[in-house]
MIKESE-413450 format. One record per residue (C-alpha): residue number from 1; residue in one letter; x, y, z. Coordinates in Angstrom, 2 decimals. Layout:
<pts>
 kekol markol    east   north      up
   NUM      a       X       Y       Z
...
</pts>
This chain:
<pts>
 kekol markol    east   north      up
     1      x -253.74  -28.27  -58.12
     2      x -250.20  -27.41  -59.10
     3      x -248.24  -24.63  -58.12
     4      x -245.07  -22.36  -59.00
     5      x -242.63  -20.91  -56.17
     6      x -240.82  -18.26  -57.85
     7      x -237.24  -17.38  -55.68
     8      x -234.70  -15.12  -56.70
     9      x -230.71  -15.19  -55.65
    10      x -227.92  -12.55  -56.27
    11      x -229.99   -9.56  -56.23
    12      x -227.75   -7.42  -53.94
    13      x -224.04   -8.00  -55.11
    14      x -221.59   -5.57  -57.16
    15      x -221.16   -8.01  -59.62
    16      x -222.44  -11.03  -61.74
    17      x -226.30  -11.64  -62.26
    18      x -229.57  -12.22  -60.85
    19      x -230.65  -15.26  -60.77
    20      x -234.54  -15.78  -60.73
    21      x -236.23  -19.72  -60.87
    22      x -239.99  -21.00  -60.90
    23      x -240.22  -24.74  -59.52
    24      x -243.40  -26.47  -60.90
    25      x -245.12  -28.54  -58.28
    26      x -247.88  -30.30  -56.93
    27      x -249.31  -29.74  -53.88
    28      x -249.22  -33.09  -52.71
    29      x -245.64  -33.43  -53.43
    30      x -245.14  -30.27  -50.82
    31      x -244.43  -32.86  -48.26
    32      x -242.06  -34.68  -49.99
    33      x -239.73  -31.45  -50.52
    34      x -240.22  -31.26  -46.30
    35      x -239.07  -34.60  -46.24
    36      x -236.02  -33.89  -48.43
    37      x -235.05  -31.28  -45.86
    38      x -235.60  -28.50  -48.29
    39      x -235.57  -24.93  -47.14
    40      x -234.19  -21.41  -47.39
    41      x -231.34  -21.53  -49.22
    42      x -229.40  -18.97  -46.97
    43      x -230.29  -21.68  -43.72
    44      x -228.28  -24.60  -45.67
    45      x -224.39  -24.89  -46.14
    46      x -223.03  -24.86  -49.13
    47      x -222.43  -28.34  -48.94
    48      x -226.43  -29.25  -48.42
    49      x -227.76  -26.99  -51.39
    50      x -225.14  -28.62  -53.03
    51      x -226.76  -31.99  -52.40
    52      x -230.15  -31.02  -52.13
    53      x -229.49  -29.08  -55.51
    54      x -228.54  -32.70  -57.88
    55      x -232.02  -34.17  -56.34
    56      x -234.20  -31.17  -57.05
    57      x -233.59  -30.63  -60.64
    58      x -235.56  -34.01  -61.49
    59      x -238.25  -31.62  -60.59
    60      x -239.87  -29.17  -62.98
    61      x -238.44  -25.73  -63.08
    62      x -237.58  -22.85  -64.81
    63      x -234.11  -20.74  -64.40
    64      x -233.60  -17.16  -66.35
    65      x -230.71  -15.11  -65.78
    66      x -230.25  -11.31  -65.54
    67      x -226.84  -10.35  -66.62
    68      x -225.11   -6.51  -65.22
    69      x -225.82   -5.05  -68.57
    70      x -229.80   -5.94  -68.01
    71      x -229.79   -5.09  -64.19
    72      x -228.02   -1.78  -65.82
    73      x -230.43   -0.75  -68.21
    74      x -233.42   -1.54  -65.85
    75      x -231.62    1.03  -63.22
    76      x -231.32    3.44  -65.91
    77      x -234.68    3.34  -67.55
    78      x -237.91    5.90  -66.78
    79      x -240.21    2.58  -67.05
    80      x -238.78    0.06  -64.93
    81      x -236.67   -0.83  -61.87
    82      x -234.76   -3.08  -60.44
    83      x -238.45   -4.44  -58.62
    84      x -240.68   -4.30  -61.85
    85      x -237.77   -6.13  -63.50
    86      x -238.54   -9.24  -61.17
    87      x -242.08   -8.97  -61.64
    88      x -241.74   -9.03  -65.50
    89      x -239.14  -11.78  -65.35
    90      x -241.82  -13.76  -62.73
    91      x -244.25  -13.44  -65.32
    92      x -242.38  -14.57  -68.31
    93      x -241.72  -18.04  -65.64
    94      x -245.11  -18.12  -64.75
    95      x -246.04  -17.91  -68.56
    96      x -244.20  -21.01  -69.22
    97      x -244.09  -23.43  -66.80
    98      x -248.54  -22.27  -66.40
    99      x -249.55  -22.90  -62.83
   100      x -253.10  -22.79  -61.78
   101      x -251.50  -20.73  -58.04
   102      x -247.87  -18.87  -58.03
   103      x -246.37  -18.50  -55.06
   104      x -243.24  -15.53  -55.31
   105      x -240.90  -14.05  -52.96
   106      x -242.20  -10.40  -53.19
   107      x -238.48   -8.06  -53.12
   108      x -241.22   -4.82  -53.19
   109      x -242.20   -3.18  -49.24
   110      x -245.72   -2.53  -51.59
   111      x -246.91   -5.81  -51.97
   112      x -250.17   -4.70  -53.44
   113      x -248.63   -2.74  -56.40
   114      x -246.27   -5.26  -57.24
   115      x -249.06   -7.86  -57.56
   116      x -251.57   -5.63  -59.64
   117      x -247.96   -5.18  -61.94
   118      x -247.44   -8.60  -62.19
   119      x -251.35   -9.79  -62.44
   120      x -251.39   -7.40  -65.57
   121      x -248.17   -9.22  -67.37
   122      x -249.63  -13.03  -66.49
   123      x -251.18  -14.33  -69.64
   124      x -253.61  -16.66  -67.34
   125      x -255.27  -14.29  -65.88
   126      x -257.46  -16.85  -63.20
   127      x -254.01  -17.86  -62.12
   128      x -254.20  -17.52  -58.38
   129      x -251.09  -15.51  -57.21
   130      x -249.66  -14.94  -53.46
   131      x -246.71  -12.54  -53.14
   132      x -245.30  -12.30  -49.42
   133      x -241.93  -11.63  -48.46
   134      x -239.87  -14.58  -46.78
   135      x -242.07  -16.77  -49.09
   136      x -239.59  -19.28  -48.40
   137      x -241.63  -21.02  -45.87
   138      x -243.65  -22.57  -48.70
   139      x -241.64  -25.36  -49.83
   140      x -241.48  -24.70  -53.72
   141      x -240.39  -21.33  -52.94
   142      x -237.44  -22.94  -50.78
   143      x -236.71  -25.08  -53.64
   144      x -236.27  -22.12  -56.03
   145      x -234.28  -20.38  -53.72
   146      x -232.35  -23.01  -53.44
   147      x -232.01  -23.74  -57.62
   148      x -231.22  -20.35  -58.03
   149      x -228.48  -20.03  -55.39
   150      x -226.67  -22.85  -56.42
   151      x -226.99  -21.75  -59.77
   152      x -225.35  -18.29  -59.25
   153      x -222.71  -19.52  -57.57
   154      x -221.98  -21.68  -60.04
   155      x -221.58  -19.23  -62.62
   156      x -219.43  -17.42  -59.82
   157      x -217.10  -20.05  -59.92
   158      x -216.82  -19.93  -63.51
   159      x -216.31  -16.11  -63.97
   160      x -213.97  -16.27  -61.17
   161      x -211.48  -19.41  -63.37
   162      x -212.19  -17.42  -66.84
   163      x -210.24  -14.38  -65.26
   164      x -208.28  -16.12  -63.16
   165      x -208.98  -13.95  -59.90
   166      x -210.81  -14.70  -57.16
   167      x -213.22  -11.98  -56.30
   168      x -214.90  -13.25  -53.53
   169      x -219.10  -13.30  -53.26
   170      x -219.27  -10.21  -55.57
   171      x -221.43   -8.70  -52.16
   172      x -219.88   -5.39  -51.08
   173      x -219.33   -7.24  -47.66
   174      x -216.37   -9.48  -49.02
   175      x -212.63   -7.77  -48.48
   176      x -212.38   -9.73  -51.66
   177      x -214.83   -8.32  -53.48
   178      x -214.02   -4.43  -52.20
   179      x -210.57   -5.31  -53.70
   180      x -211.39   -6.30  -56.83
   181      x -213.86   -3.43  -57.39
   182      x -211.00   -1.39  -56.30
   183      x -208.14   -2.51  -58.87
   184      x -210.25   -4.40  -61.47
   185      x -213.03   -2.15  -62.35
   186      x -211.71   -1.08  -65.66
   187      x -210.37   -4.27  -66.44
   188      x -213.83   -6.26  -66.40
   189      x -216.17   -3.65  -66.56
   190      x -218.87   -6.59  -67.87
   191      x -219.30   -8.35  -64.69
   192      x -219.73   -4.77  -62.61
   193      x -223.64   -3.34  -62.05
   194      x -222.75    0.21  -62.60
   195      x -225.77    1.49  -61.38
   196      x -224.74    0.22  -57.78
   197      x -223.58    3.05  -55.58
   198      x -221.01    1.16  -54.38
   199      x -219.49    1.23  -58.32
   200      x -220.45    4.88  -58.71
   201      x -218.40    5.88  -55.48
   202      x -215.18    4.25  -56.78
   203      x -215.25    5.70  -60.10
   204      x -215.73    9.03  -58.54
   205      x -212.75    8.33  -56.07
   206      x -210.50    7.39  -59.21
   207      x -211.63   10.49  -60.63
   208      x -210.78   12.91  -58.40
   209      x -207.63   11.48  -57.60
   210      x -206.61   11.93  -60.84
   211      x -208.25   15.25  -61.26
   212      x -205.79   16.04  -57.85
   213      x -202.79   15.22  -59.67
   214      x -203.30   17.86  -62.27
</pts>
């Protein structure tokens, strides 16, 4: 029997996308991933998803990206959030690489309601699917996790040499980041999530300020 682990990476930051990947295993190569040292992602140093990263993508897998402007519009909409925007991005993996069992880091606290979401968008419908949170544990889940990370940052690096600023992690937690939000946020509004409170509360700030000046 073959399976997918579906992991995502980049779904809490200010700025640049979500990354979501499926790896496409089978479950006899589970302990060769072991072997490999492969786990979560946010256990390894850069340096070892780095590594582990070049061996993995001989493997099967599937990477789609979710830029601001989709993360954005999925905020914004009656229909769908940021959650349901996973699940239909899970499916549209899971529709493609066609696993007989999916195994997906669930970001929903209702585990039960994001599966019945997701069972409805799955074209295979005996598809066997187990949604859990830290999901990671299961190898091919690891291995996404670890895909998609490297991925992200990746395309960090590369935003980051296009502008020629370096704006840290794009996570609220980075001085870095808070700066560039700060002075930059009219100057590259494309690589901001502007549904992010963290967004909202500096436009408002600019806003008043000038509003005080009057």
């Amino acid at each position: 029997m073959n399976e997918v682990g579906i992991d995502e990476a980049g779904r809490g930051p200010v700025l640049g996308p979500l990354v979501m990947t499926g790896v496409l295993i089978e479950e006899d190569e589970e302990r060769k991933l072991i072997q490999l040292g492969v786990k979560d992602s946010k256990l390894l140093t850069k340096e070892q998803r780095e590594t582990l990263y070049k061996k993995l993508n001989k493997l099967t897998y599937k990477t789609m990206i979710l830029g601001p402007n989709e993360i954005d519009l999925a905020l914004r909409s009656l229909n769908t959030n940021l959650n349901w925007l996973e699940a239909q991005t899970s499916a549209k993996i899971l529709n493609e690489l066609n696993p007989a069992k999916a195994i997906i880091d669930c970001p929903s606290p209702n585990i039960k309601a994001y599966h019945d979401y997701l069972k409805r968008l799955v074209d295979k419908k005996g598809m066997e699917l187990i949604l859990k949170h830290h999901a990671e544990e299961h190898p091919s889940v690891a291995a996404a996790s670890i895909i998609a990370k490297v991925t992200r940052d990746n395309i960090i690096e590369d935003m980051k040499k296009e502008i020629g600023i370096d704006f840290g992690s794009g996570y609220m937690s980075d001085p870095l980041t808070q700066q560039f939000l700060e002075k930059h946020h009219n100057n590259y509004p494309h690589l901001f999530r502007k549904g992010w409170a963290s967004y909202k509360a500096v436009i408002v700030r600019k806003q008043q300020t000038s509003l005080n000046k009057f």
